[in-house]
C-alpha positions in Angstrom: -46.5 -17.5 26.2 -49.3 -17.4 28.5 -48.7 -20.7 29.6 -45.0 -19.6 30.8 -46.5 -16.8 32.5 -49.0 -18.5 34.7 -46.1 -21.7 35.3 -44.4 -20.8 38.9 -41.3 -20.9 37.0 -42.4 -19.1 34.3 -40.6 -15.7 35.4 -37.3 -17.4 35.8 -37.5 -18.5 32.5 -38.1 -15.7 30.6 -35.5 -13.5 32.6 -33.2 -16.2 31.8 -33.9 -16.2 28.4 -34.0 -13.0 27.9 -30.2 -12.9 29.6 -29.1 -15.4 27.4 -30.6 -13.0 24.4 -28.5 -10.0 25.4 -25.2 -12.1 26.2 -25.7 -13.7 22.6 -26.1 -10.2 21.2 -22.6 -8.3 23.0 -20.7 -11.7 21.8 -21.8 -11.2 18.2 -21.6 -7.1 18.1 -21.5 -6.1 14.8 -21.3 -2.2 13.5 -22.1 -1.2 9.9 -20.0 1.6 8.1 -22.3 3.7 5.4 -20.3 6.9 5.4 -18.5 6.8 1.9 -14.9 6.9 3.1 -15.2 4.4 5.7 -14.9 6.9 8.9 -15.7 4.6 11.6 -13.5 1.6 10.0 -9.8 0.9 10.8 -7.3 0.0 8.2 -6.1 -4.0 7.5 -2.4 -2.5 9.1 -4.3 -1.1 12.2 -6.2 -4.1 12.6 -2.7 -6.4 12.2 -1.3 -4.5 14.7 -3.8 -4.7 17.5 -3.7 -8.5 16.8 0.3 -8.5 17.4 0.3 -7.4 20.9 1.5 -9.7 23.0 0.3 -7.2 26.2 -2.2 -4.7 27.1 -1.6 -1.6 25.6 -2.8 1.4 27.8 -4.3 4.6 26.6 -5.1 7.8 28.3 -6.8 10.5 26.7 -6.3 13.8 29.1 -9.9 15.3 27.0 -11.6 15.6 30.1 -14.1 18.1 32.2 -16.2 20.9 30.4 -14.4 21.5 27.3 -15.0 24.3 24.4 -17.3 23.1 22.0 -14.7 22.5 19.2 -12.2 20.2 21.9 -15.0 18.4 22.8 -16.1 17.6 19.5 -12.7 16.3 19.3 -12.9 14.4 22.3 -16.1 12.5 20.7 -14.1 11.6 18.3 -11.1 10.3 19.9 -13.7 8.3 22.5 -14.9 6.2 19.1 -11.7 5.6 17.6 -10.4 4.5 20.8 -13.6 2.2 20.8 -12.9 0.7 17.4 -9.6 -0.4 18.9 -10.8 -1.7 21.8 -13.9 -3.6 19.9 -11.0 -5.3 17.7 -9.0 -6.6 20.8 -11.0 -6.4 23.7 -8.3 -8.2 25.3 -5.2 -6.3 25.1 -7.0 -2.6 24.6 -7.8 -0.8 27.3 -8.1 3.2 27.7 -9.3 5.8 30.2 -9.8 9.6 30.2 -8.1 11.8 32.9 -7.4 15.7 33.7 -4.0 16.7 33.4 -4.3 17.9 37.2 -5.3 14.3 38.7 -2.4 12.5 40.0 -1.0 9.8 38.6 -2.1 6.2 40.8 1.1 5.6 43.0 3.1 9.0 42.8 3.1 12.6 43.9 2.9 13.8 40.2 0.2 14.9 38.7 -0.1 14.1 34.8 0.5 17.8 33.6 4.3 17.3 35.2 4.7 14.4 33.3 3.3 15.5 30.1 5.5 18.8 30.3 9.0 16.1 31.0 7.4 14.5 27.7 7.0 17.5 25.7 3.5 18.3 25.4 2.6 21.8 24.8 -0.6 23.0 25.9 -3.0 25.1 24.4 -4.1 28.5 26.6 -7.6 29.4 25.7 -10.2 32.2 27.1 -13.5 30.7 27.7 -16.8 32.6 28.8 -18.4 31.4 32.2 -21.0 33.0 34.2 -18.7 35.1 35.8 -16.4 36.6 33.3 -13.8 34.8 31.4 -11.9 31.5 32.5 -8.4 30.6 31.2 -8.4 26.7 30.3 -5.3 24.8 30.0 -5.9 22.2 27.5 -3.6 19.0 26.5 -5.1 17.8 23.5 -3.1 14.6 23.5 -3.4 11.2 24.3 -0.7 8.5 26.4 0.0 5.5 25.3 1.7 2.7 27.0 3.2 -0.8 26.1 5.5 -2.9 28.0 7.9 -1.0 29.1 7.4 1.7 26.5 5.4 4.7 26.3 4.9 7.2 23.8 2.8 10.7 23.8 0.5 11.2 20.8 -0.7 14.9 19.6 -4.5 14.8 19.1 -4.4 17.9 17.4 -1.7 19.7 15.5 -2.6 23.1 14.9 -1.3 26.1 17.3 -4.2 28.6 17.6 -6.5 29.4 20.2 -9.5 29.5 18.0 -9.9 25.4 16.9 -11.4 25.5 13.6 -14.2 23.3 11.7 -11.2 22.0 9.5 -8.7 21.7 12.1 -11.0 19.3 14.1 -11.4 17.5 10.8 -8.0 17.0 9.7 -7.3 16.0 13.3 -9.9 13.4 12.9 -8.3 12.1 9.7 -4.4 11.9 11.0 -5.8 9.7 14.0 -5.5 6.3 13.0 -2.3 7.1 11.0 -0.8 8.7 14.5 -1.9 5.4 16.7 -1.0 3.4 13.8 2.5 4.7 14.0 2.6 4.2 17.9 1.8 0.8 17.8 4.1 0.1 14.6 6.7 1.6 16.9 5.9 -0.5 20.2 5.7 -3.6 17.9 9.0 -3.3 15.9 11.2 -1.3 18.2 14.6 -1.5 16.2 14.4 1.9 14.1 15.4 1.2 10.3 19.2 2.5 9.1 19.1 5.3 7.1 22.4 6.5 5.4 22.9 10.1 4.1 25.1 10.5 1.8 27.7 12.9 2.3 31.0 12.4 -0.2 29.9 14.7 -3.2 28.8 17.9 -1.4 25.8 16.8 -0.1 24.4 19.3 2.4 25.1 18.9 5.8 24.5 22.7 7.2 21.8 24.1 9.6 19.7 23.6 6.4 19.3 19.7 7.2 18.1 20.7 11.0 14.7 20.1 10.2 14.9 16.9 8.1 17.3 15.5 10.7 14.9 15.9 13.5 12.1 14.5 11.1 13.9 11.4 10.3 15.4 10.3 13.4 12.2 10.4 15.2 11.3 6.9 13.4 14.8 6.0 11.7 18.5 5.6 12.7 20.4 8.1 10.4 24.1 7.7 9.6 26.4 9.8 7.6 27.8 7.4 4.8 30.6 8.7 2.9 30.3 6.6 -1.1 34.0 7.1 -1.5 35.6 6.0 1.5 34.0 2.9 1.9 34.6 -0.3 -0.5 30.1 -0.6 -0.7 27.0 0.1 0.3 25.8 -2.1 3.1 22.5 -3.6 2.9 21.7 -3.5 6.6 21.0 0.4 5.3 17.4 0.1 4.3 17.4 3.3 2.3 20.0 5.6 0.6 19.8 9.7 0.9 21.5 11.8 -1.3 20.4 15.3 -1.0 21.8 17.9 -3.2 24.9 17.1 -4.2 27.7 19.8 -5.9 30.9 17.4 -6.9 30.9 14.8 -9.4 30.3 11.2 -9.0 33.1 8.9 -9.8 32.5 5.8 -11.5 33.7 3.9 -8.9 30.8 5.7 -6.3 28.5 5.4 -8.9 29.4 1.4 -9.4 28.4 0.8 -5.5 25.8 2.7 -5.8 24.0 0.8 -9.0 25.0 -2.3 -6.9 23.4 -1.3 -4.0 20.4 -1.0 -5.8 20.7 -4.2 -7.8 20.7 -6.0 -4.6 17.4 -4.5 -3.8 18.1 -1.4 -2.0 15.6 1.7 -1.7 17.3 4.9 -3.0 16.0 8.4 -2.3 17.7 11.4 -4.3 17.0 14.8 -3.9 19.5 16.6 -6.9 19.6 20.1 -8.5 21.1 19.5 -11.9 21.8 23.2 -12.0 23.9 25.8 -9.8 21.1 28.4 -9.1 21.0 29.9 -5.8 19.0 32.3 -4.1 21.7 33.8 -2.2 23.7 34.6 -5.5 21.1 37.2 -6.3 21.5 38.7 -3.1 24.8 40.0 -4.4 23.4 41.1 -7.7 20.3 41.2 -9.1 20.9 38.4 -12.1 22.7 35.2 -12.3 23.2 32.6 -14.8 21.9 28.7 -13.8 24.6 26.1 -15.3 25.0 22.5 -15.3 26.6 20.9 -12.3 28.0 18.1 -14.4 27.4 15.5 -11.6 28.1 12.5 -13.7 24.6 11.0 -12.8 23.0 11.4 -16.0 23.5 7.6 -17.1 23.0 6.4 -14.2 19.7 7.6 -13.7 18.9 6.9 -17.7 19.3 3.2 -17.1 17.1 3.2 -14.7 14.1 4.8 -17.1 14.8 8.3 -15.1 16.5 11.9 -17.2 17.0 15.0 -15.3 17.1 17.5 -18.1 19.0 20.2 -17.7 16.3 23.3 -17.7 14.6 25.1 -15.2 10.9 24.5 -14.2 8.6 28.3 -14.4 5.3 28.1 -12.9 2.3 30.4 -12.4 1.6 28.8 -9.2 4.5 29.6 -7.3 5.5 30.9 -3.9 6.0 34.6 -2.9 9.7 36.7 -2.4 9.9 40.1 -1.6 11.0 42.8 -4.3 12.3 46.2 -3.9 9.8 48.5 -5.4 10.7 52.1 -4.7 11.9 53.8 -1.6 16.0 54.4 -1.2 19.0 52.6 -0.7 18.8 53.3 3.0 15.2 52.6 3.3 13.7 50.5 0.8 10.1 49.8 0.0 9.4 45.9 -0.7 6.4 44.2 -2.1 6.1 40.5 -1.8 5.3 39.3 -5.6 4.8 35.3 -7.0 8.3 34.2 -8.4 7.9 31.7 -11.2 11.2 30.0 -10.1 9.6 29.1 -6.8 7.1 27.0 -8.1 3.9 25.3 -5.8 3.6 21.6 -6.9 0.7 19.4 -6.6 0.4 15.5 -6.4 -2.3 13.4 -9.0 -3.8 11.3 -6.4 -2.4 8.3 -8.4 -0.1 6.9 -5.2 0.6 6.3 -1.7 3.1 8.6 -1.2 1.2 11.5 -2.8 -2.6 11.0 -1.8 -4.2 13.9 -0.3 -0.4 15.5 -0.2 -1.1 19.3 0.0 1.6 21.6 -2.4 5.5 21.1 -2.5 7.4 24.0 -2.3 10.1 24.1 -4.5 13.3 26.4 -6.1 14.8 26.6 -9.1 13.7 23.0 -10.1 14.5 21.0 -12.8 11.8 18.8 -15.7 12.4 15.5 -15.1 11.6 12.5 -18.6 10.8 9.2 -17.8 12.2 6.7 -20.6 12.0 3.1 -21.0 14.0 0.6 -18.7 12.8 -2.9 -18.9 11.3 -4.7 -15.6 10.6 -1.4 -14.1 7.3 0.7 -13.5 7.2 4.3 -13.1 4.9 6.7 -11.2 5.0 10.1 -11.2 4.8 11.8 -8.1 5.0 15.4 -8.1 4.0 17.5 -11.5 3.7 21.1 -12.6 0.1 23.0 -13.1 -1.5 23.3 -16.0 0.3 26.7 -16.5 4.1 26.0 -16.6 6.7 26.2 -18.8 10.6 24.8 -19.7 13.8 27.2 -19.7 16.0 26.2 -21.0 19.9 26.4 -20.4 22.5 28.0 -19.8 19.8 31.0 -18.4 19.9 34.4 -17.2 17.5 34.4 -14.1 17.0 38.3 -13.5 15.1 39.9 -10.7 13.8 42.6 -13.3 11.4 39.7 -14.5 8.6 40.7 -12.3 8.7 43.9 -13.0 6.4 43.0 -15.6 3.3 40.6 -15.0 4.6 37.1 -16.8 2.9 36.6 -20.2 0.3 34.0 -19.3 1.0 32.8 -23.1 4.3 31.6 -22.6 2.9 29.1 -19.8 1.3 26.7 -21.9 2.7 23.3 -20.8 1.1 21.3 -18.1 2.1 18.2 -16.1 5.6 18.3 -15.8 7.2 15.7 -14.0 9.6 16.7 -11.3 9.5 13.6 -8.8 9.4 9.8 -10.3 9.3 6.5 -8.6 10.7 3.9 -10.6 10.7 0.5 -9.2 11.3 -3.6 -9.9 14.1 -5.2 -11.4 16.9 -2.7 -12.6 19.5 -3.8 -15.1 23.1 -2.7 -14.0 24.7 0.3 -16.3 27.7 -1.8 -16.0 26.5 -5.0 -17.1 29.3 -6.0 -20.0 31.2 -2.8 -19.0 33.0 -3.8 -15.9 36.8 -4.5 -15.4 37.6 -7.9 -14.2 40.2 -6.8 -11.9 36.9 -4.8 -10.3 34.8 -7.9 -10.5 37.5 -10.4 -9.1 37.7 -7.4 -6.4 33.9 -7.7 -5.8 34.1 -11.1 -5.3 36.5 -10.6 -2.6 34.7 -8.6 -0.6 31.8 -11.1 -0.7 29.6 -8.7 -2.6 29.8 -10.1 -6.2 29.0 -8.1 -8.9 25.3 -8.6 -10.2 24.4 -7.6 -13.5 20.7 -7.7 -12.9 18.5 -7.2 -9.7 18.1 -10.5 -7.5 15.3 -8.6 -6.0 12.8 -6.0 -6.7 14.5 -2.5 -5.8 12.9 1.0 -5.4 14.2 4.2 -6.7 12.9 8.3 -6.5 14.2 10.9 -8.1 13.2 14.4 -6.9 14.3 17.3 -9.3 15.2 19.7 -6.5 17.1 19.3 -3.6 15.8 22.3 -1.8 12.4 20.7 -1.3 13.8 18.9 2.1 16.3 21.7 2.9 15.2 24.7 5.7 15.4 28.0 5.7 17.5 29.4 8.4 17.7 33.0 10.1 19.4 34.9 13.1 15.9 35.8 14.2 13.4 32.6 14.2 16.6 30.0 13.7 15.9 26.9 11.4 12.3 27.0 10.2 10.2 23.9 9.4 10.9 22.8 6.3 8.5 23.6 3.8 8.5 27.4 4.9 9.9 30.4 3.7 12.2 32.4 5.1 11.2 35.4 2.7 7.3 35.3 3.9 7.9 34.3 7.8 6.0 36.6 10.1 3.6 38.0 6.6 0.2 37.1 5.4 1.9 34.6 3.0 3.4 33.1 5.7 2.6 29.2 4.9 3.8 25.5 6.2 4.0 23.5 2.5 3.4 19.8 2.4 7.7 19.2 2.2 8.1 17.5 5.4 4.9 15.0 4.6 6.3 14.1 1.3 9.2 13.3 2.6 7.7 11.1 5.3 5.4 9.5 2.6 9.1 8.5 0.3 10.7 7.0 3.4 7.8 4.6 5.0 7.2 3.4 1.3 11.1 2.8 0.7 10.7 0.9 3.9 7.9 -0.9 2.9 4.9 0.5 5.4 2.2 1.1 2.4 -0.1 0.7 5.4 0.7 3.2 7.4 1.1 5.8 4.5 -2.5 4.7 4.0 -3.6 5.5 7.2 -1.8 9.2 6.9 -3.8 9.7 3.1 -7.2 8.2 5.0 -9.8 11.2 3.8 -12.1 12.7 5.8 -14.7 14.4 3.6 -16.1 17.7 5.5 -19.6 18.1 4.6 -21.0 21.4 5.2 -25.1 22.2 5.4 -25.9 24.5 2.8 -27.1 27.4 5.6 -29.7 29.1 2.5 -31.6 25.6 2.1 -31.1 24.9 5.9 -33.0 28.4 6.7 -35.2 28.2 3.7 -36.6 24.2 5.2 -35.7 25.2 8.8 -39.6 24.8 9.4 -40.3 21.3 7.5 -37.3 19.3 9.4 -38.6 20.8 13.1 -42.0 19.3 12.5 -40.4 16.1 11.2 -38.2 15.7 13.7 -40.5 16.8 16.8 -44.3 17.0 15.5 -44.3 14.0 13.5 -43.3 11.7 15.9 -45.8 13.1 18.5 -48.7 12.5 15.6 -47.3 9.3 15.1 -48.1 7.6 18.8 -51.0 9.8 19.1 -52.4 7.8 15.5 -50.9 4.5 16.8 -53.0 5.3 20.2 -56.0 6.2 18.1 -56.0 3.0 16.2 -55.2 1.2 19.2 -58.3 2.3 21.0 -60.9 2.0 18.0 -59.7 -1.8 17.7 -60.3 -2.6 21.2 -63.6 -0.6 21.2 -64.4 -3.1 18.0 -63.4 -6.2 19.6 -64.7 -5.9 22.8 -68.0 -4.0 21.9 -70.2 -7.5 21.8 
């Protein structure tokens, strides 16, 4: 090394070398995850995507300026993720952070105009400055452009001026899923076909607003009436049937098994009994009865039974009750109604992991039985304090006017949404009519008594769980919410419109981005008692220690050199 040195060209050499080093390094830059759920990785799906883009894909984050502490925060966050794309395709990633009041390059518009045209709602917060208090208009949202496309991205969900701890964290964990689903979008830009069935009663009131504005954000949704058309194409990637009240024929329910043999994704939503809320509006009791839809051995071929009972569960949703008062001006008292239970997923899928609670009404028990070639998963179960009621039964306000005996709910676990999936074996398989065969045949859709192809069926016990609430007031409400706690302290958005989310991208076969939606973010708290309590030992570690530390390495340093060069 000394030699270098003193060379004429030794200087040169070792800059050049040392160059050489640092360009080596930024080729081969390599990160290492430790946190337990992977925080700073991206999914296999995310990672396909960025390597399918056949341009630059430009995002801008408008996170910019002096930001409250918990938007910042977020900001952080959004500034790494937007990294870890980048770092995966340096090439067609690129992304910048700008105000909402800079203009756009080339125009008279600033971004806010354009964000506003695109739907963005901002958030209005009072922060505290040196003078007083400043209002700041924040856009927690990030731009995203590709090709010719462009599509706005909410960085942060929630709608209250105070950002919390687990707001910023659940924001953190829905980003990947939320790019994800951009670039998913930009990359396959024909939206799937949906068809709802309509023929047998299906809903199709201001009680589907909600679910139609969730599903045609990512989906083509057509109204499909089983009856009047000879089958069910397969260019439909998924059948709907929510809530039906007439009875299936067998010729419906023949195109409908077919469908499925010839691998089509069905999603039912059915209430095997007529209870309604709005019946006890009228009186304060009403009896539940069997709607005799006809589907019974349908769904029993395919290892699915929706019993005819009524689900009761201790962890249920709130309704108001009159309690006292008068006719004219009654008193009301918002009490848990068993027949509204609250239902929670195992874990044990993609379409349930990390799901919050269903919300549910008068919902039925659901068996699974054996069906060979098929698999079954439950999604959605009771708590461990439930119970069966049986049918026909008298529902009666008066119920809660005594506290439910805890002993009657005993049972725990009941299923109430199954997937069932593989290779289905037709119910009409040695039943058919060769006159109906010979007219299959014609219409280029032969009859098949077996699946060709693996097919996908769920069976929710309640069609009410993707149905809103409506009222002259608020108008449709998100699904998920009650109508009888809007504007209360019970007021709560249930996990509805993300279950139904989760059924539909797995019918369509997009596990990966399900499994960027269920990607966990653990929040990990300091214990503040042990954090005052060793406040003192972590100050001096982290600021004394260090400070010791070169003062020893100095001491050392000196008494060597006094050694070596005392002769």
């Amino acid at each position: 090394m000394q030699k270098i040195i003193q060379h004429k060209w030794g200087w040169i050499v070792l800059i050049a070398a040392f160059a050489s080093v640092n360009f080596l390094a930024s080729l081969a830059n390599t990160k290492i995850d430790l946190t337990k759920e992977k925080r700073y990785t991206i999914s296999k799906a995310t990672k396909d995507a960025l390597r399918s883009l056949e341009e630059k894909v430009e995002i801008t984050i408008f996170l910019k300026g002096n930001l409250p502490a918990g938007f910042q925060k977020l900001a952080n966050t959004t500034t790494d993720f937007v990294q870890l794309l980048k770092d995966n395709n340096a090439a067609r990633v690129t992304y910048q952070f700008a105000s909402p009041i800079e203009t756009i390059a080339f125009t008279n518009q600033t971004y806010e105009d354009t964000l506003t045209a695109m739907g963005a709602t901002p958030i209005n917060l009072s922060v505290q400055v040196k003078q007083g208090q400043e209002t700041k208009v924040i856009y927690p949202y990030a731009w995203i452009k590709y090709k010719h496309q462009t599509q706005l991205i909410s960085l942060y969900s929630g709608n209250n001026r105070m950002i919390t701890q687990d707001e910023i964290n659940n924001a953190e964990a829905m980003m990947e899923y939320k790019f994800l689903k951009a670039l998913d979008a930009f990359i396959h830009p024909e939206k799937p076909l949906i068809a709802y069935s309509y023929g047998n009663g299906e809903v199709t009131d201001i009680r589907t607003y909600d679910l139609l504005e969730t599903v045609q954000k990512d989906y083509q949704l057509f109204t499909f009436d089983i009856n009047k058309r000879n089958f069910i194409p397969d260019t439909f990637k998924v059948l709907m049937i929510v809530k039906p009240s007439l009875q299936f024929t067998e010729d419906e329910k023949l195109k409908i098994d077919q469908y499925l043999m010839r691998g089509g994704k069905i999603l039912c939503f059915i209430d095997n009994l007529y209870a309604e809320q709005d019946s006890l509006g009228l009186k304060p009791e009403l009896i539940a009865y069997d709607r005799n839809l006809n589907l019974t051995d349908l769904f029993f071929k395919y290892g699915v039974r929706i019993n005819t009972d009524l689900v009761m569960d201790l962890q249920c949703n709130f309704i108001p009750f009159v309690v006292g008062g008068s006719p004219e001006n009654p008193q009301y008292e918002y009490l848990h109604w068993n027949y509204y239970p609250l239902f929670e997923s195992k874990n044990n899928h993609t379409i349930n992991r990390n799901l919050g609670l269903v919300a549910s009404r008068f919902v039925n028990s659901i068996d699974t039985v054996k069906a060979a070639g098929t698999t079954k998963t439950i999604l959605l179960s009771s708590s461990a304090n439930s119970r069966k009621l049986g049918t026909p039964a008298l529902i009666s306000l008066n119920e809660n006017r005594n506290t439910p005996e805890d002993i009657l709910f005993k049972q725990k676990d009941i299923p109430i949404a199954v997937l069932t999936e593989g290779k289905f074996t037709s119910l009409y398989k040695n039943r058919i009519a060769p006159e109906v065969k010979d007219s299959l045949e014609k219409m280029g859709t032969p009859f098949l008594a077996e699946s060709y192809s693996e097919g996908k069926l769920i069976v929710v016990a309640d069609g009410d769980i993707v149905l809103n609430d409506a009222s002259q007031k608020y108008g449709p409400l998100p699904m998920g919410m009650s109508l009888y706690t809007m504007g209360t302290q019970y007021e709560y958005q249930f996990a509805n419109r993300e279950f139904l989310l989760n059924c539909l991208e797995y019918l369509n076969n997009k596990q990966g981005i399900i499994q960027a939606r269920n990607k966990e973010q653990v929040l990990r708290l300091l214990n503040t008692s042990v954090v005052e309590e060793q406040k003192t030992t972590w100050q001096f570690m982290n600021i004394g220690l260090p400070v010791l530390l070169i003062i020893f390495y100095g001491w050392i340093y000196q008494f060597v050199r006094k050694r070596k060069y005392a002769a």
